[in-house]
C-alpha positions as CSV (number, residue, x, y, z in Angstrom):
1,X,81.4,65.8,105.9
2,X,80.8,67.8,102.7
3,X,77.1,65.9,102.9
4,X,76.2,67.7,106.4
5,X,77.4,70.9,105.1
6,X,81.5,70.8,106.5
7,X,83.6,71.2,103.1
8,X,86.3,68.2,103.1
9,X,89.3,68.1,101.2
10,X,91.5,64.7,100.5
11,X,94.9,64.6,99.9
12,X,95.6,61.2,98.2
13,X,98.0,59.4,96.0
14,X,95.2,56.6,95.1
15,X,92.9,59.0,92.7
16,X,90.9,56.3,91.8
17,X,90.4,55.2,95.0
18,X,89.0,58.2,96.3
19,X,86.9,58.8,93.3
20,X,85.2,55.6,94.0
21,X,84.6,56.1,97.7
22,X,82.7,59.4,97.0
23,X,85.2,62.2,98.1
24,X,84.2,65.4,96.6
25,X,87.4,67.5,96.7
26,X,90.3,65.2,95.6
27,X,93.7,66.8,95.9
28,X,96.8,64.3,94.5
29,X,99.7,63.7,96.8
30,X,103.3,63.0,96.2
31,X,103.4,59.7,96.7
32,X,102.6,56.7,98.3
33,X,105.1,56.3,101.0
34,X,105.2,60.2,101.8
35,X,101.5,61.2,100.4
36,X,102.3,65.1,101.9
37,X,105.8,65.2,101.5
38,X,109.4,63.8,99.5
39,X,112.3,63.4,102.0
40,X,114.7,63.6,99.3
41,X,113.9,67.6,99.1
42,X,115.6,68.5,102.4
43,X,114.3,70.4,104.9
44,X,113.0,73.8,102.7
45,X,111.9,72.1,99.7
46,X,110.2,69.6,101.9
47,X,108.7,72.7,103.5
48,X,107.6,74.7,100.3
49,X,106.1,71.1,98.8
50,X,103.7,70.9,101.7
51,X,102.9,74.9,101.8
52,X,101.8,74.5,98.1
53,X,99.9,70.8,99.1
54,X,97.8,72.8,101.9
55,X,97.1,76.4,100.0
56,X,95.9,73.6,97.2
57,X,93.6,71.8,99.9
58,X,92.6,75.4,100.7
59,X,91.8,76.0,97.5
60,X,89.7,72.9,97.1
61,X,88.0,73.8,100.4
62,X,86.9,77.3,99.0
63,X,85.7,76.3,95.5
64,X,81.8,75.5,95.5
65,X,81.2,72.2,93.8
66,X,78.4,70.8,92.5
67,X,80.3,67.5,91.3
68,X,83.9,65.5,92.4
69,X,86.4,67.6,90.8
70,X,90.3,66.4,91.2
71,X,92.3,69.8,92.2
């Protein structure tokens, strides 16, 4: 997307992975079963963790790049 001019961002556990595949805005996740999310936090902290994933995505969507650059 970011090639035809739509900024992208990933959220990802598998950094690497991403890297390799070309994704310009790489934004780590919590972890592979639950890559947005931890159930163990309850329902607020599950909540805040995914406010702070997204405004970081936002973030990463915003920023002008002119290389892959892990957020």
């Amino acid at each position: 997307m970011d090639r035809e001019g739509v900024p992208a961002a990933l959220i990802t556990t598998l950094i690497s992975v991403a890297k390799n595949v070309g994704a310009n805005r790489i934004v780590p996740g919590t972890g592979v079963p639950h890559v947005t999310g931890n159930p163990d936090l309850g329902p607020e902290g599950e909540r805040a963790l995914r406010a702070a994933l997204v405004e970081r995505a936002l973030t990463a969507l915003t920023t002008p790049l002119e290389e892959q650059r892990v957020f």
